[in-house]
TORPA-4810 file (N, C-alpha, C, O; in nm, 3 decimals):
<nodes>
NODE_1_-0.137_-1.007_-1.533_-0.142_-0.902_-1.632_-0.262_-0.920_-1.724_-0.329_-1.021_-1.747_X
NODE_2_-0.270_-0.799_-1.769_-0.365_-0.845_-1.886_-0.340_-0.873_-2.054_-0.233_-0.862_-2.113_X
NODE_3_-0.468_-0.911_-2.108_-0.400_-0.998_-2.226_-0.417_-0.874_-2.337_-0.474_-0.771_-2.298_X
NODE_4_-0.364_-0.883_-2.492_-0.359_-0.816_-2.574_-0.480_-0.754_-2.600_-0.501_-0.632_-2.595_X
NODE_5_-0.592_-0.877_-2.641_-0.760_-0.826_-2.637_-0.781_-0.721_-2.556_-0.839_-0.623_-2.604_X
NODE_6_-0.730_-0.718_-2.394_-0.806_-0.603_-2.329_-0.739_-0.459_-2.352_-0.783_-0.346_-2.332_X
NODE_7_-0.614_-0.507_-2.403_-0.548_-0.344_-2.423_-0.627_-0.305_-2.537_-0.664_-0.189_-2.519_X
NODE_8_-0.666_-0.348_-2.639_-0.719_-0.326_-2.776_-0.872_-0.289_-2.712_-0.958_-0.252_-2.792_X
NODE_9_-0.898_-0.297_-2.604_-1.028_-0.249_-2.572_-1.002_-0.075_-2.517_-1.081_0.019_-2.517_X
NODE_10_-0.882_-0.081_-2.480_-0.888_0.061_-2.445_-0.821_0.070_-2.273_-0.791_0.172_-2.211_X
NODE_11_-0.812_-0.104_-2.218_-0.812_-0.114_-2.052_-0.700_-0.056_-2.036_-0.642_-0.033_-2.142_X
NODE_12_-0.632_-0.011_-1.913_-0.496_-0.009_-1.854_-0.457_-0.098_-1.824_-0.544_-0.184_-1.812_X
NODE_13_-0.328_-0.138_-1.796_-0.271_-0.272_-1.759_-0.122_-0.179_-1.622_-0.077_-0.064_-1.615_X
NODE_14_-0.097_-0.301_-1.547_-0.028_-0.263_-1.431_0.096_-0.174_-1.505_0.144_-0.090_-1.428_X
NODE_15_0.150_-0.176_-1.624_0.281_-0.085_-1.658_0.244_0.025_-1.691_0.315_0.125_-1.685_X
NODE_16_0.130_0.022_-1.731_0.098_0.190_-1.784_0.028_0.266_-1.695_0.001_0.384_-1.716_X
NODE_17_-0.023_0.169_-1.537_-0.016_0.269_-1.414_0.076_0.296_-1.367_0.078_0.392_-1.290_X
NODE_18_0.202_0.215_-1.396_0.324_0.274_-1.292_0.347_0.391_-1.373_0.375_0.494_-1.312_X
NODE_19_0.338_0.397_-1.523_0.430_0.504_-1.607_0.381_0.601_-1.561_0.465_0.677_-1.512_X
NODE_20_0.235_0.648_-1.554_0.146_0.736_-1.479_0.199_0.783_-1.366_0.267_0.886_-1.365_X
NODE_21_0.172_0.712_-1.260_0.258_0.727_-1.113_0.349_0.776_-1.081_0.357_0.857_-0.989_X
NODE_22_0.446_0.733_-1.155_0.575_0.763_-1.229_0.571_0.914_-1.252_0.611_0.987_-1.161_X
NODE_23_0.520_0.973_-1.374_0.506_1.053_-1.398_0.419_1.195_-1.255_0.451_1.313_-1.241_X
NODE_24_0.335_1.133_-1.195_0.296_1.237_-1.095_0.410_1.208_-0.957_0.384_1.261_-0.849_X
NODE_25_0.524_1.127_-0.971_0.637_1.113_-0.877_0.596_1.032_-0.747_0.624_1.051_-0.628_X
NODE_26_0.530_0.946_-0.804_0.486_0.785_-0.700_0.590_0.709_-0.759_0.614_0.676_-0.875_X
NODE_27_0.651_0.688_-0.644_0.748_0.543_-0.656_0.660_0.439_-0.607_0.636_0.431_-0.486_X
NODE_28_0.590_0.329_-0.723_0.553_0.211_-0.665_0.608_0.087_-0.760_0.658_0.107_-0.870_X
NODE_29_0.594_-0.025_-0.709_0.617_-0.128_-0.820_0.510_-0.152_-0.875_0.404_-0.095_-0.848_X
NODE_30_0.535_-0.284_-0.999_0.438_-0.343_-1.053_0.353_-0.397_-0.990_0.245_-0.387_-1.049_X
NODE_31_0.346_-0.459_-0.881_0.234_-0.523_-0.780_0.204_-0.435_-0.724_0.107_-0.475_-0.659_X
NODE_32_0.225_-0.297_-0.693_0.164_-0.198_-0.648_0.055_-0.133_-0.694_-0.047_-0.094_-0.637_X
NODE_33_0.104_-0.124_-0.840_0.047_-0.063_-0.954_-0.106_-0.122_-0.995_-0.213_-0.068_-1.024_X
NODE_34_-0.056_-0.278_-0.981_-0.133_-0.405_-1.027_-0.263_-0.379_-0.904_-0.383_-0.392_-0.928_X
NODE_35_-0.213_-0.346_-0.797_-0.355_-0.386_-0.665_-0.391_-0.227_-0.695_-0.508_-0.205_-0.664_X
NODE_36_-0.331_-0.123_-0.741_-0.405_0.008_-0.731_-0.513_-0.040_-0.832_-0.619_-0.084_-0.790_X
NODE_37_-0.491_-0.034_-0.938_-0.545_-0.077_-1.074_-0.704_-0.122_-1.051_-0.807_-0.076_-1.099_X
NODE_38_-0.678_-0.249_-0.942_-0.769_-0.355_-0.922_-0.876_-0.262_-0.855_-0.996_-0.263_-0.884_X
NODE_39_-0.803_-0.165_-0.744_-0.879_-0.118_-0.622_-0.985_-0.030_-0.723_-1.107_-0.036_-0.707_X
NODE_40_-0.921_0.053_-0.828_-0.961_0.141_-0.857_-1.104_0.115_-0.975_-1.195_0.190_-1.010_X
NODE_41_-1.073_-0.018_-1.008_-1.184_-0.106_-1.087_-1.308_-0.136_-1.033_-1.418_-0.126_-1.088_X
NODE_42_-1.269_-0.192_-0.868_-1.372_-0.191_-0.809_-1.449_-0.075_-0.746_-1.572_-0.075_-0.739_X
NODE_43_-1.386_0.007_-0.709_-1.469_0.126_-0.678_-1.536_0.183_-0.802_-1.640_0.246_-0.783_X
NODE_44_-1.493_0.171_-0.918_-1.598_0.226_-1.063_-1.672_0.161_-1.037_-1.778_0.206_-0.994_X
NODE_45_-1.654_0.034_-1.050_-1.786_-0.060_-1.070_-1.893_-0.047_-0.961_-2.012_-0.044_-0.992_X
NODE_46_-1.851_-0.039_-0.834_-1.947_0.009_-0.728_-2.006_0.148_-0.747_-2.113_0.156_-0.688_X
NODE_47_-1.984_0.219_-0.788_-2.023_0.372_-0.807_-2.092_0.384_-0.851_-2.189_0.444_-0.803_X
NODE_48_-2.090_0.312_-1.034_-2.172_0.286_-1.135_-2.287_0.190_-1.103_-2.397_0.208_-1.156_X
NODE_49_-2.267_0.099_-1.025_-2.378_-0.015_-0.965_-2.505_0.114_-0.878_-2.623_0.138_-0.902_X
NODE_50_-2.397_0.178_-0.764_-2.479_0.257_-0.709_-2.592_0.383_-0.762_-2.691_0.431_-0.708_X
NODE_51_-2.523_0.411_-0.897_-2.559_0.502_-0.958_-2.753_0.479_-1.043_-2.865_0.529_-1.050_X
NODE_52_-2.684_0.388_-1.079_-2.782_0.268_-1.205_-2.903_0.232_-1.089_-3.021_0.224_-1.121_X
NODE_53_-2.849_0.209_-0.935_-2.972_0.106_-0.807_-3.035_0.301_-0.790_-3.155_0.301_-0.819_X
NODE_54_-3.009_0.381_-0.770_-3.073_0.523_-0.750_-3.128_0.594_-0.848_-3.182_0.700_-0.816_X
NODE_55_-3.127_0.550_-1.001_-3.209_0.598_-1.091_-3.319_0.529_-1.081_-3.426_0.580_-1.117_X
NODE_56_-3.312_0.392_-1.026_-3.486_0.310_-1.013_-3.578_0.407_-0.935_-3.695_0.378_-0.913_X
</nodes>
């Protein structure tokens, strides 16, 4: 999970993707929630990497 600091940054943490999920009527668990979370971190970060290597 993550720690207090990163919520105070603004991050999501694995319960407030399930509540989400939840809400659009995904039944997943917390470790579900937790690896979407992750997946979805890394694809920003690749996007944004890609984005930033094509403005050179």
């Amino acid at each position: 999970m993550r720690s207090d600091d990163d919520n105070a940054k603004g991050k999501l943490d694995a319960e407030q993707v399930l509540k989400m999920l939840k809400a659009e009527g995904m039944d997943v668990t917390v470790e579900q929630a937790q690896l979407i979370l992750d997946f979805l971190r890394k694809l920003a970060a690749i996007a944004v990497s890609n984005y930033l290597n094509t403005k050179q």
